[in-house]
N, C-alpha and C positions, 0 to 999 in steps of 0.2 A: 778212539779219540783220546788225546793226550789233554788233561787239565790243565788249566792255565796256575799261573801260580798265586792270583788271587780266588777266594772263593767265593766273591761278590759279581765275576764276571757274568754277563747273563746267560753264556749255553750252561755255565758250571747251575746256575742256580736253574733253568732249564732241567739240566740233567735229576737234579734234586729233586725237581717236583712229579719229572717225569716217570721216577722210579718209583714214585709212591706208593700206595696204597691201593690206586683206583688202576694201575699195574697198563698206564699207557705206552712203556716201554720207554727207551731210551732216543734220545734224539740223534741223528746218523752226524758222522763228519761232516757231510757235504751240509746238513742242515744247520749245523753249529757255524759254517766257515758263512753262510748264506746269513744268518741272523747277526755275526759279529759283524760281515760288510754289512749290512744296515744300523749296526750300529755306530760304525766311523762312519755313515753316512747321513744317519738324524745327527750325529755328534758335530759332524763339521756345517752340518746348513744351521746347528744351534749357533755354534761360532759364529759365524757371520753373522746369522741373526744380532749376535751379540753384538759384535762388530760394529754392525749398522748403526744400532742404537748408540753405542757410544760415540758413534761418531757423528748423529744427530742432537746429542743431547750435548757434546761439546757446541757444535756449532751454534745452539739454541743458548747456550752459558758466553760463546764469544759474541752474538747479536746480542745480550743482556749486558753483556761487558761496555759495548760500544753504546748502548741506549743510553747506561749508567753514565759514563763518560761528557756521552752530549747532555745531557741531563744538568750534570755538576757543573759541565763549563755555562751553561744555563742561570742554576741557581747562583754561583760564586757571585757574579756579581751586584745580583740584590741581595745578599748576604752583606756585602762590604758595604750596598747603603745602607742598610737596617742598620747597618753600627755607625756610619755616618750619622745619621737621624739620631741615635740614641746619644751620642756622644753630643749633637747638637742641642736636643733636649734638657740633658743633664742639669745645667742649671736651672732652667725653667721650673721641674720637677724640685731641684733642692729646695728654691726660694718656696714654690707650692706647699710644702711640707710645713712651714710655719702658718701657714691659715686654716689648717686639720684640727678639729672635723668643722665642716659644713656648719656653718650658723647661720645661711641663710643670707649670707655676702657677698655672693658671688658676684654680684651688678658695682658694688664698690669697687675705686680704684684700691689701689696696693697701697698700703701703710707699712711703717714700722721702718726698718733695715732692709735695703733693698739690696740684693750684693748682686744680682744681674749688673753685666758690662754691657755698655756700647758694643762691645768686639761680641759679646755671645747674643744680641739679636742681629748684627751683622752675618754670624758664621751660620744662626739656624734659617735667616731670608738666603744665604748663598746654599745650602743644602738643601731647602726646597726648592730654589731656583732649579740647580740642578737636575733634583728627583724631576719635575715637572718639564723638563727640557728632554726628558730622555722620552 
C-alpha cells in the first residue's frame, strides 16, 4: 500500500496503530481503499448535512428579516406620533416647570406668565384628535 502524502489520513494513522505493539498486523490495500470510501462517504453526507443547515438557518434569518420588516413598518408609525405628542406637549411641560415642586396647588388655576398660545392648545387638541381617530 502506498502512503498518502498526508500522515493524518486515517488508513495512514490506521496503519500506525495497527503496527504497534499489541502486533495486529497491517491493514490490506483493499481495507484502506474500503475505509477511505467511507471516508468520502461520512465526509460528503457531512457536507450536506452542512449544507442543509445552512440553508435552513438562512431561510430562518430571511423569515426574521421579513418579521423585522413588518414589524418596523408597524412601529414607524406610532413612533412619528409619539413625537407628534411630544412636540405637542412641549409647551405644556415648559410652562409646568415654573410651578416645581408640588406645594400642594395643584386644584389652582395658572398664575404668573403664562407663555402657552392659543395655536399650542389648538395643535395639542388636533393631535389627540388625531391619535384617537386612528
Amino acid at each position: 500500500m502506498t502512503k498518502p502524502d498526508s500522515p493524518f489520513t486515517l488508513p495512514v494513522l490506521f496503519e500506525e496503530r495497527l503496527d504497534g505493539p499489541r502486533g495486529y498486523g497491517r491493514i490490506s490495500d483493499a481495507q484502506g481503499e474500503t475505509i477511505s470510501e467511507g471516508i468520502r462517504h461520512d465526509t460528503a453526507a457531512y457536507i450536506i448535512r452542512s449544507v442543509n443547515g445552512y440553508e435552513k438557518a438562512l431561510a430562518d434569518a430571511i423569515s426574521w428579516q421579513e418579521d423585522f420588516i413588518k414589524e418596523n413598518q408597524r412601529i414607524t408609525p406610532l413612533m412619528e406620533k409619539i413625537e407628534k405628542l411630544r412636540e405637542a406637549l412641549r409647551p405644556f411641560a415648559q410652562d409646568a416647570a415654573r410651578y416645581e415642586p408640588d406645594e400642594g396647588d395643584s386644584g389652582q388655576r395658572l398664575w404668573g406668565e403664562i407663555t402657552l398660545t392659543i395655536g399650542d392648545l389648538r395643535r395639542a387638541a388636533a393631535v389627540l384628535k388625531e391619535i384617537e381617530d386612528d
